[in-house]
N, C-alpha and C positions, 0 to 999 in steps of 0.2 A: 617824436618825443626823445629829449636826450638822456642821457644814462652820465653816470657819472666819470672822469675823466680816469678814475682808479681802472672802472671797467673797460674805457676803450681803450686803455696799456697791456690792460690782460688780456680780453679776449679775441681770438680772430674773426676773420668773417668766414660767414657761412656758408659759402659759395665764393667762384672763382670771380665775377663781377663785381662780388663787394668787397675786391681785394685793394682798390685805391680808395677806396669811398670813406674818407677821414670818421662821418658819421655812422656807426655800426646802428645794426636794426637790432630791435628786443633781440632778449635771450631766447629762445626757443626750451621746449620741455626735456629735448635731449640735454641739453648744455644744462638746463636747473638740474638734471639728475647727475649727470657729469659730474659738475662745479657747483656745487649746492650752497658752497658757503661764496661763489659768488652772485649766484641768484638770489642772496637775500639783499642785497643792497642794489639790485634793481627797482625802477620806477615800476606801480601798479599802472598798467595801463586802461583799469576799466572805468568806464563813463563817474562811476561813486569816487574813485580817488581824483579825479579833474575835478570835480562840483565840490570835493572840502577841501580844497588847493593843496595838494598832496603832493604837489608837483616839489623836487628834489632839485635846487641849483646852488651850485655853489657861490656862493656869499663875497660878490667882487669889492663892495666895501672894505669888510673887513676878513680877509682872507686868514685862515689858520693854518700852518703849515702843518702836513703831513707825512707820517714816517710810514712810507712803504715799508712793506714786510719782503723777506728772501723769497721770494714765487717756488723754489724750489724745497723750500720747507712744506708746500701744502701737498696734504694727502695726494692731491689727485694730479697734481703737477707732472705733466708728459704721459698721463695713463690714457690718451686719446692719440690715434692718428688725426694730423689737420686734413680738414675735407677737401680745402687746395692744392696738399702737396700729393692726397688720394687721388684729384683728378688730372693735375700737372704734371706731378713730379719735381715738382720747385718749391721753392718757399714762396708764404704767402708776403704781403707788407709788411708785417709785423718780425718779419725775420729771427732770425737769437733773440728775441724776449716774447716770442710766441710761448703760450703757455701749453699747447700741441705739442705732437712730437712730429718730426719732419723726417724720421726714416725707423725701420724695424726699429734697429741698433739705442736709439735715443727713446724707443717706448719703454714704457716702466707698468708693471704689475701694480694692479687697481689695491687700494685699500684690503679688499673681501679675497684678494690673492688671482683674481681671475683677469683677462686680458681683453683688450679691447677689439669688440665682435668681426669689424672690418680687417685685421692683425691677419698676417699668417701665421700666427700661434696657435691664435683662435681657431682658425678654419682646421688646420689638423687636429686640435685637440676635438672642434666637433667631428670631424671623420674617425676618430676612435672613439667619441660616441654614440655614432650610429652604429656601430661593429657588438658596443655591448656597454659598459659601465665607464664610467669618470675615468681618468688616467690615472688617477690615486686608488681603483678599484683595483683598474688591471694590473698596474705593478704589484700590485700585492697577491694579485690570482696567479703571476708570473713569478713572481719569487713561493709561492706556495707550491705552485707547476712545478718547478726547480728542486724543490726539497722531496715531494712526491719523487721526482724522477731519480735521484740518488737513493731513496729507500727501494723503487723499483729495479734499481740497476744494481741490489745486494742478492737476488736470484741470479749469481753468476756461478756456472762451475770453472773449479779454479783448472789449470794449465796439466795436463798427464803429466808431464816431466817432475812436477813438482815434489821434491822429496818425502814428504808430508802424507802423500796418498792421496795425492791430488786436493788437498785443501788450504787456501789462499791462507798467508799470515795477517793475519787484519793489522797488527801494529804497521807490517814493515811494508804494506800494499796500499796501491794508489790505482782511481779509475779515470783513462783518459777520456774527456766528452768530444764531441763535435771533431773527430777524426771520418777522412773518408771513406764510403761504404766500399771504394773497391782495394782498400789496403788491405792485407792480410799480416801474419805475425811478423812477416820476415819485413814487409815496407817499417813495420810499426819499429823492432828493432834497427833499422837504417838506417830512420829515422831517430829514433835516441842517440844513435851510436853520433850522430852528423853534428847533434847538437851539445855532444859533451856530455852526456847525463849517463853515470855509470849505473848498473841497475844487475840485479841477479837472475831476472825472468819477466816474460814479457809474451803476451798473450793478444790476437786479434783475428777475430775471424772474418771475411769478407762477406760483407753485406749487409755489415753493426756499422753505428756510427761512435761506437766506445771500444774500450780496448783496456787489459791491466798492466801494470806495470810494477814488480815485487823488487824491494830493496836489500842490498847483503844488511845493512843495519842500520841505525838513526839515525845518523849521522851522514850519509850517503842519503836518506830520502830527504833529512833538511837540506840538504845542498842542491837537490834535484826540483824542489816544489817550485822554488821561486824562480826559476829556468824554466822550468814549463810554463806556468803559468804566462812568461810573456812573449810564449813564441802562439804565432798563428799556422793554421796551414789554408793556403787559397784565402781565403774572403773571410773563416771564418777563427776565434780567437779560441785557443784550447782552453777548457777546465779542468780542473782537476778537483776530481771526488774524491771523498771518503769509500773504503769495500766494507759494504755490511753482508757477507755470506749469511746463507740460511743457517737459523738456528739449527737445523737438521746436522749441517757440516762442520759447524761452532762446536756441536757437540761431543761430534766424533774423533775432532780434534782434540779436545779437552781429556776425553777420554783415552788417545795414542799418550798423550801428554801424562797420565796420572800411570800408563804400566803395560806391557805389553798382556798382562795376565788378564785384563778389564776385557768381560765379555760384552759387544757390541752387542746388541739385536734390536728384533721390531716392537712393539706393544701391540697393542688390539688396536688402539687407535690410530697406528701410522706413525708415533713419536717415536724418538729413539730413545733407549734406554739403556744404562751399564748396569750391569749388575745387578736386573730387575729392578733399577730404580728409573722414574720417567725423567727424560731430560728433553728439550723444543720442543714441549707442546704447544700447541696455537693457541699459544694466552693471548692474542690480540697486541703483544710485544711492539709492535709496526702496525699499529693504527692507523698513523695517519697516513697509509698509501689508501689509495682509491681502492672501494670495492668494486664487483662484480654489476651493482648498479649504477653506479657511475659511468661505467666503461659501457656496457652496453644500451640503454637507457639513458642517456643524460637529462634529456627531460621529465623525464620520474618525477623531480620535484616542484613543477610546477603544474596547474590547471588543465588539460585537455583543453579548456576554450583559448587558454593564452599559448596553449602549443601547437593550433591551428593558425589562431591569428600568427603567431612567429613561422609558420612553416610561409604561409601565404605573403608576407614580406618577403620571404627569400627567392622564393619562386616568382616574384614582381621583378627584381633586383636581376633575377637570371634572364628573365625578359626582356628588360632595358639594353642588356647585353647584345638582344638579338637586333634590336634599332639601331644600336651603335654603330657595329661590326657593319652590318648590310649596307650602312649609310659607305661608310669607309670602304668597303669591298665594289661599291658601282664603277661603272667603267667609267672613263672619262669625254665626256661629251655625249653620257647616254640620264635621260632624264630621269630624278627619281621616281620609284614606285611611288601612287596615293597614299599606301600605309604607312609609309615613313612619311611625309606631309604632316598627313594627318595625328602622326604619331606625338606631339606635344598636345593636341587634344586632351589625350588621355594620359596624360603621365609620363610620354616617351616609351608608352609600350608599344609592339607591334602590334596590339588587338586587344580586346577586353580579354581582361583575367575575369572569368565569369564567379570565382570565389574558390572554396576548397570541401569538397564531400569528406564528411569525416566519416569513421570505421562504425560499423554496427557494434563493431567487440572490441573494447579497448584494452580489455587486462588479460592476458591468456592468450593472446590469439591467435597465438603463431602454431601452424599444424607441422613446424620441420625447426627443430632445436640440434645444433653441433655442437657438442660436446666438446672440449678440450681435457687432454691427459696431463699432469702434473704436479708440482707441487705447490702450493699456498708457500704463505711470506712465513709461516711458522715450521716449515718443511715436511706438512702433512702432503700426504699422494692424494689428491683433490682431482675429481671431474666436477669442471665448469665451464668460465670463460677467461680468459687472457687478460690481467687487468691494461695491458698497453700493447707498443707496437715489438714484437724482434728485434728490428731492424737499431732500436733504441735499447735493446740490452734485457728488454722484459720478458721475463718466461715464468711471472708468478701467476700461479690459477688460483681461482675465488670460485668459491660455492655460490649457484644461481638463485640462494635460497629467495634471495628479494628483489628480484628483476620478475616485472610486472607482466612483460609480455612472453614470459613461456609459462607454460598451463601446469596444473599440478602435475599431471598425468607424469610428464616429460621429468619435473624434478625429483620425483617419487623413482623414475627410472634410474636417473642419474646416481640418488646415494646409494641406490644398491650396490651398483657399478662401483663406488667408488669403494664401499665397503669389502666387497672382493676383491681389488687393486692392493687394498691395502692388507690383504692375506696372501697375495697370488705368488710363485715363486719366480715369475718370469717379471723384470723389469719394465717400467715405462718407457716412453719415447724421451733419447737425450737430445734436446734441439740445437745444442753444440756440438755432440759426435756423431748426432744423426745415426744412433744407435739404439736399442729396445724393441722393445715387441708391442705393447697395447699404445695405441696413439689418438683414435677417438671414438666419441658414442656418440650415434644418430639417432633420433627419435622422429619419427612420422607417425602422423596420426590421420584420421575419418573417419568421419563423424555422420550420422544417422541422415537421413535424408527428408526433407519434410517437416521436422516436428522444431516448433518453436524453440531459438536458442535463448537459452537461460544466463543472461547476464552475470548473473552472482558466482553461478556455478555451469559456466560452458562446459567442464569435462565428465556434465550429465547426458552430453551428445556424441562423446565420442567412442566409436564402438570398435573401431578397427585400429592398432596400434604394429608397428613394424619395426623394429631396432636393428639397425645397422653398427656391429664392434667393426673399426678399423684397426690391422695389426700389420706387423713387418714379421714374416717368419722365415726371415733369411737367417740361417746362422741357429737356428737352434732345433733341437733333436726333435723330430717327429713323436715318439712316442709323450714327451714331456709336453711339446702342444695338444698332442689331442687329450691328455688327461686334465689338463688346465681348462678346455674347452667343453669337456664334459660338466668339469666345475662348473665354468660359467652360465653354462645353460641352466642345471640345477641352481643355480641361486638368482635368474632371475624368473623363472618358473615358480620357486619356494617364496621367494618376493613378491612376486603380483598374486597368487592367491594367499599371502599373508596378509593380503591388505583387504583394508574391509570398506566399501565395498571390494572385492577383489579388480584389480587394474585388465584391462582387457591384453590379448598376448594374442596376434598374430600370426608373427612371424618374426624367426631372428638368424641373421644374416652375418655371415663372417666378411668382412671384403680385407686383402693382402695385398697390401702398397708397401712398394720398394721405395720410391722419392723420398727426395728430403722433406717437399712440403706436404700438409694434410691434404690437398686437391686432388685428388687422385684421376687417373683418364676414365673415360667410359668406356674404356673395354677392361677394367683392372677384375682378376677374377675376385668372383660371388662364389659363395659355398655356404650353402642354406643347413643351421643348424636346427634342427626339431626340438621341439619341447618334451618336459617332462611328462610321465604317462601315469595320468590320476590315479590309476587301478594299484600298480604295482610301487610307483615312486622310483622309476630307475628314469634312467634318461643315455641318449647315444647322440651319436657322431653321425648321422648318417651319410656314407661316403657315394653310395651309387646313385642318389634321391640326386644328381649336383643339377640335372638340365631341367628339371622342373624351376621357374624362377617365379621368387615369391612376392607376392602383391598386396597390395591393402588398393579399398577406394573410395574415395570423397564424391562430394554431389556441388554442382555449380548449375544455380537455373534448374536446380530437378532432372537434367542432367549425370550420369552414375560413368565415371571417371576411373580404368582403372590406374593405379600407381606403381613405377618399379623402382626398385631401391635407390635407382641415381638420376630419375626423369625428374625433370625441372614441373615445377606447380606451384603457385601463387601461394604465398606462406600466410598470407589472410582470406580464407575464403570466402567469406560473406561481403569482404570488401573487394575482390576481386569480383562478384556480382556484379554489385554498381559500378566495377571500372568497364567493364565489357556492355554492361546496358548504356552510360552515356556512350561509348566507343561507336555501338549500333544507331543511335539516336541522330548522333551530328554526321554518321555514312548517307544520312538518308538512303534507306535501304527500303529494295520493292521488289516483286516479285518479278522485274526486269531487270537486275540488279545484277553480274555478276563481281562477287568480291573476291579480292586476291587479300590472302593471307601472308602476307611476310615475315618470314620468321617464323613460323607457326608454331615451332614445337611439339607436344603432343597432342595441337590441334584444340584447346579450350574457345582459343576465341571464333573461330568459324565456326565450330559445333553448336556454340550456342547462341551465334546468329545465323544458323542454316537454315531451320525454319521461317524467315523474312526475308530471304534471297532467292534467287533462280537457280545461283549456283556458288560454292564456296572452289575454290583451286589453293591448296595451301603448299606453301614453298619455306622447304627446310632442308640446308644440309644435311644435320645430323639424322643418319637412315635408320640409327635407334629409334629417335622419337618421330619418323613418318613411321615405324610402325606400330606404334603406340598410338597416334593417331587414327591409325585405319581400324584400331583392334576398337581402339572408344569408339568409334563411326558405327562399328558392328556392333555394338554393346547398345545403342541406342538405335539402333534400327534409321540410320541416318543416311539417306539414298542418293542426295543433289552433294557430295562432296570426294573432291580429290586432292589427293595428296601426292608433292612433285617430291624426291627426292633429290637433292640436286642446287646449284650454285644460283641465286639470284639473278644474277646477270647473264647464267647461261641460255635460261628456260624460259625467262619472262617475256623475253620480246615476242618469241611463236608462240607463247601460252595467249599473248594479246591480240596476236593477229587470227586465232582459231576462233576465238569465243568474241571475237569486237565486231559489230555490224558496221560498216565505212558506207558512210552516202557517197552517192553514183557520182557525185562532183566534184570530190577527193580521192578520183580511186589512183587517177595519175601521180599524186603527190602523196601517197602513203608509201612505195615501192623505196622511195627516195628518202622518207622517214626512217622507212624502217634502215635501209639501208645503212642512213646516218648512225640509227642508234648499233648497229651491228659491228661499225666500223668501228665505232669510240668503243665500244668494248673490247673488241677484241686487238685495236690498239692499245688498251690499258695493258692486256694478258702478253702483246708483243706477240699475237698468233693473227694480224693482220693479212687480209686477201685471202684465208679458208674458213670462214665466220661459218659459212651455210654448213659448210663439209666434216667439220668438227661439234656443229651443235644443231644439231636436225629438228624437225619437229619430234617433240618427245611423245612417246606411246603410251597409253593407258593400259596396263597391264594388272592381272590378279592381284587380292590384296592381301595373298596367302602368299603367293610367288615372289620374286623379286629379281629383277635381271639385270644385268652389266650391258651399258651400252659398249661395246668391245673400241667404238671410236674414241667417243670422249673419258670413258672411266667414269659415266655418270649414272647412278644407282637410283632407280626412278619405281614408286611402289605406289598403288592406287586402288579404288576398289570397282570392279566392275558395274557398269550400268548404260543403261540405253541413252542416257540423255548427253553422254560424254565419252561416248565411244569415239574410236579414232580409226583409221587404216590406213596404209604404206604411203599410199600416194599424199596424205594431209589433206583430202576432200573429202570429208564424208557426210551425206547428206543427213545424218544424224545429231551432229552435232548441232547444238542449240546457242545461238549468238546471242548479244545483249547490247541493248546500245546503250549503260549508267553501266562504266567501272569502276569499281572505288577501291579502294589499295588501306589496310590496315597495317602496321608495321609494330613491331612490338620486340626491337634489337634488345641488346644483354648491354651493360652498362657501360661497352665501350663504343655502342652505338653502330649505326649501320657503315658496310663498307662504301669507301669512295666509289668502286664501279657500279654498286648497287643504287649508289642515288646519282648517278650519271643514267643508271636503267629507267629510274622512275622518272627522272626529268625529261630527258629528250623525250621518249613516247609522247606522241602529243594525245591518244585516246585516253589517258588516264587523266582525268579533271578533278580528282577530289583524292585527298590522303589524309588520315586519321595518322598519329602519332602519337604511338603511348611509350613513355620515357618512364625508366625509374631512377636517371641522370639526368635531371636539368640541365646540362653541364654538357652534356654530347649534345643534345638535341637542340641546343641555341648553336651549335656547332655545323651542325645535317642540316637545319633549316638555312643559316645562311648560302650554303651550297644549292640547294634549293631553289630560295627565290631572290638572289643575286641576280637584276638583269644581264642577260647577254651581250658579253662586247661585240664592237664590230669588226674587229679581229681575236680569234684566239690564240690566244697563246700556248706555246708547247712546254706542257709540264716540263719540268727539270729531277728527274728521279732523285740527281745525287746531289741534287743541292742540300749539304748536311747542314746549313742553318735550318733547314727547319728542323731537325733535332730540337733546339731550345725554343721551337713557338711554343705559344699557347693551341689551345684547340679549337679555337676562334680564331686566332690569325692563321692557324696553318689551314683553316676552313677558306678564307679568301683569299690566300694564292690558289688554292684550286680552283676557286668562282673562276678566277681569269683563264683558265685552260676548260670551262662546260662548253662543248656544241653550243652552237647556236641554238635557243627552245626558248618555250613560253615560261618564262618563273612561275612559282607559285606565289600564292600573298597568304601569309596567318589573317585568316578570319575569328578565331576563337580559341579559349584555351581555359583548363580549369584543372586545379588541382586534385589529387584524391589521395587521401591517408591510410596508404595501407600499411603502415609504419607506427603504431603511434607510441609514445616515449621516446622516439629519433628523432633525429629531427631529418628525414628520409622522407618522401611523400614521390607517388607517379604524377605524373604533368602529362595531359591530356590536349594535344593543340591539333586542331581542325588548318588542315589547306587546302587551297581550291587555287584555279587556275580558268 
């Protein structure tokens, strides 16, 4: 059927073969929606318009001349790439009067403003799609970002030198953005000096990406702005803010400014005031910076079921990652793994994402809340949370009134705390001079054991509470801290039985950190202050009570846990249940089963799979928490379990060879195994050819005692029993072997070390590994190391190769694939999410390997 001669001017064809073919075929449904006003002067092709001669030809008789229109006057004219020049790269027949467009450059935005699907316009604009909203959303969340980020970069204290009394002149002050974290005041001045810009004072501390810059007067900052503004440094192009100081410091200034006679002080509520009159209070002035639930919470404002489904996108997206990378990391000329095959199957995952276990307790749930010391955006002395990062110039705190996942209990602590802060005469932490005394408040909590939790109101189960004050008492007088600390005890004593029902009050703990950051080591000293004494109402110091250290304890599995002020515990406990019952479930665990605890900690997860094993062996450096482990072992009357004290890759390989049964037909190629695995480790440590002589069979020893291996420096602590005794020689006919090992690993969020998954790999007795991440992000990183086939030559790491400085943790993951021993990979069989986060968008990721 032909089409009218108008049409076969205008349109292409639709394909590469019907690129000569004078007669074009129908319009098709994409092109009527394209070119709509030329699908209307197409022939009907259906059977009813041939039977009333509908047929359309032009009239050779008597021919009427025709006034084509400008093609490029119509809407849609070049808002389509041509499907020939899509699959060529040429033009079709119709050349320069194609009504297509034949390169990016010659495309044009559709009538409705959007771009055509096959476009690489389009495609990236869908790639900022899938990330979150329209590109008209995000500009707009990005310049809203932006304005946030200049209100939160007005918590700046201004420069010591500054005549003023250290407070910034807002007229004649400017904040530099997007400057490097390793400059300091003097680069930052250098740098002004290098580019001309005269200035009176000039501020930056290393490890901000903003910095100030103070002008002699107007006239000097107008000549400065437009100079900065267009210089870059590296990649990245300066800004320059407006300084909004804390009303706190506005005020103080206003007040040097009206007389030297103007008495400063505090009020009751933390504002300052002249002359008994209030001045910066937190009228909410700087609204629109982010609160306290924004910052921690970000999902607060939507559904629990649309904050599982968005966690579980994420954790797919981190999966794909792991098929990617392993594809790209195989050796070359060695076959792929099934699971990558097979991996389009499903999505281009490496295994079923089996779904995501949400939390039993969504509001409230967290049993360990850190406090932040500081001031709010109105310059009250606020305990909270940080509404941003440091390193960005933030140091405003926000009260946690309405962040969903810390429990009343903990915020009811908090304003006490901050209410005496704002009496107290010793100053807060300055995170610019890294100077003050109170820095932050801990809350822990345990909760009853047994008795149903009460959704509405969880903090009807919690019985045992613990507060930990962090302070720096360098630099100030003894006597003035222990009377401030006597304070403090009284008022959170006079606080929790003020409260009705009265708040529970365990234990309250001082800890004294020098650092700049609030992380402090675990050996930082504890100094346990006692509570007020109902009878009389006095309350002390107690100074000789200091080696008793104080506990509270939670229950997991029924289970009774005790807790020390700085041992790690799962900050959702009922959701930490279900993370340790699937954890047990996919081990396939039996009562021939010995399980290696990796990482163990204070031993949760083998304790409360000890009962469905033969035997648990848990392996942890930190010799704090192996004895916190052996102390919970004893608490629960728990007999099949030991604790290594001691380096992964020291201990593992003769922890495998004690307790592994070897069939009689491998007994020649295990010597040779192990040998392998002993070498590559002690190749990594550079203590190659004295493996055996520097890491012996480890001993089982008291789980009161604790001894120095005097060879290695290795601190090994366990608890006695018949089923895992050991002696000098490493034969002892006591020890109990097991032919199913299965290996649990449960690293900190920078993930397991390189020698430690070189330990778990080469073993070849280890066939099954459970994997609990609360980093998606390392463990798509561990796993490619893992089950990466082995090449047929390895290659020798390169220590100093400083490119990898700038990999990612996925590429720096497969240059090491290419340096693993020769060993069997593992393959991802299964993997499932679990929310023990919820309001984050945080979640554990649980993936089953075998071999």
């Amino acid at each position: 059927m032909a089409s009218p001669q108008s049409s076969l001017d205008q349109l292409p064809p639709s394909s590469p073969q019907q690129a000569p073919n004078p007669t074009p075929a129908p319009i098709s449904a994409a092109a009527e929606e394209t070119f709509p006003e030329t699908a209307e002067k197409t022939v009907d092709p259906s059977p009813e318009a041939d039977s009333s001669g509908a047929k359309r030809k032009r009239d050779e008789e008597n021919p009427e001349p025709e006034t084509k229109p400008d093609p490029s006057s119509q809407p849609w004219y070049k808002t389509s790439l041509c499907s020939y020049f899509r699959r060529n790269s040429g033009s079709c027949a119709h050349g320069s009067t194609c009504r297509y467009a034949h390169s990016e450059g010659e495309l044009r935005p559709r009538p409705d403003n959007s771009w055509d699907p096959t476009s690489e316009r389009a495609k990236k604009a869908l790639k900022l799609d899938k990330e979150g909203d329209d590109a008209g959303k995000e500009e707009e969340e990005e310049d809203e970002k932006e304005k946030e980020d200049e209100i939160m970069m007005t918590d700046m204290i201004a420069d010591e030198g500054d005549a003023n009394g250290g407070c910034l002149d807002v007229e004649l002050s400017k904040c530099l953005v997007h400057l490097p974290r390793r400059w300091t005041t003097d680069n930052l001045k250098k740098f002004l000096s290098e580019s001309g810009v005269s200035f009176k004072l000039a501020k930056k501390k290393k490890g901000m990406t903003v910095g100030f810059v103070t002008f002699e007067n107007l006239e000097q900052l107008a000549a400065a702005v437009p100079e900065l503004e267009e210089k870059s440094v590296g990649n990245k192009k300066i800004k320059v803010a407006n300084v909004l100081p804390r009303s706190y410091d506005k005020n103080i200034k206003t007040a040097m400014d009206e007389g030297e006679n103007a008495a400063v002080s505090k009020s009751s509520d933390g504002t300052a005031t002249v002359d008994g009159e209030s001045l910066g209070a937190d009228d909410g002035s700087n609204s629109k910076a982010k609160c306290a639930r924004d910052a921690v919470t970000p999902l607060a404002h939507i559904s629990y079921g649309d904050q599982l489904e968005q966690k579980k996108k994420s954790v797919a997206q981190m999966l794909i990652k792991l098929t990617r990378n392993t594809r790209k990391a195989c050796p070359t000329g060695v076959s792929l793994p099934e699971w990558i095959l097979k991996a389009r199957e499903i999505g281009n995952l490496p295994c079923k994402l089996e779904g995501i276990l949400e939390s039993p307790l969504v509001n409230g749930y967290r049993n360990k809340c850190e406090f932040s010391v500081g001031h709010s955006l109105g310059g009250k002395p606020t305990v909270g949370f940080m509404l941003g990062n440091f390193r960005a110039g933030v140091t405003a705190v926000d009260e946690p009134v309405d962040c969903p996942n810390v429990s009343s209990i903990a915020l009811k602590y908090a304003l006490i705390f901050q209410e005496f802060l704002q009496q107290s005469s010793l100053p807060m932490w300055n995170r610019f001079k890294n100077t003050g005394f109170w820095r932050q408040l801990t809350v822990r909590e345990g909760r009853l054991p047994g008795k149903p939790t009460d959704t509405e109101h969880p903090e009807a189960n919690i019985s045992e509470v613990m507060l930990m004050v962090q302070v720096s008492t360098k630099g100030f007088d003894d006597a003035i801290v222990t009377s401030e600390l006597e304070r403090l005890t009284l008022s959170f004593t006079n606080g929790a039985a003020a409260n009705s029902p009265p708040l529970p009050l365990t234990a309250l703990v001082l800890q004294d950190h020098q650092g700049i950051s609030n992380v402090a080591p675990s050996d930082a000293p504890l100094r346990m202050l006692h509570s007020t004494n109902a009878e009389n109402g006095t309350s002390a110091v107690d100074k000789a009570d200091n080696t008793a250290e104080p506990r509270i304890h939670d229950y997991i599995s029924n289970l009774r846990f005790s807790i020390s002020p700085t041992a790690f515990f799962q900050v959702n406990t009922l959701a930490a249940e279900k993370l340790y019952a699937l954890a047990g479930d996919w081990a396939d665990l039996g009562p021939d089963t010995l399980l290696f605890d990796v990482c163990c900690g204070t031993g949760t997860i083998g304790l409360t799979l000890a009962h469905r094993v033969g035997m648990v062996v848990g392996i942890e450096m930190n010799a704090s928490a192996v004895s916190d482990a052996n102390r919970n072992a004893e608490l629960n009357g728990i007999k099949n379990c030991r604790f290594v004290a001691g380096k992964a890759e020291h201990v593992i390989g003769s922890l495998l060879q004690e307790y592994l049964i070897v069939p009689e037909k491998k007994e020649d190629e295990l010597p040779n195994s192990s040998e392998t695995i002993d070498k590559a480790v002690a190749t990594s440590d550079g203590n190659e050819g004295d493996v055996d002589e520097k890491n012996p069979r480890v001993e089982l020893v008291d789980s009161v005692d604790a001894t120095k291996d005097s060879e290695n420096g290795i601190e090994v602590e366990g608890q006695p029993q018949s089923s895992c005794s050991a002696v000098e020689d490493g034969t002892s006919s006591s020890t109990k072997q097991f032919k199913n090992v299965v290996a649990i690993v449960d690293p900190p969020r920078n993930g397991l070390h390189p020698i430690v998954i070189k330990a778990l790999r080469t073993h070849s007795g280890l066939r099954r590994l459970v994997y609990i991440s609360c980093n998606p992000e390392t463990l798509v990183a561990n796993a490619i190391e893992l089950c990466t086939p082995s090449p047929e030559t390895v290659e020798k790491g390169n220590k100093n190769n400083r490119a990898w400085r700038n990999m990612s943790s996925a590429g720096l993951a497969r240059h090491r694939a290419k340096s693993m021993p020769i060993s069997e990979p593992f393959r991802p069989v299964k993997a499932m999410a679990v929310d023990l986060f919820p309001h984050t968008p945080h979640c554990e990721l649980v993936m089953l390997l075998e071999r």
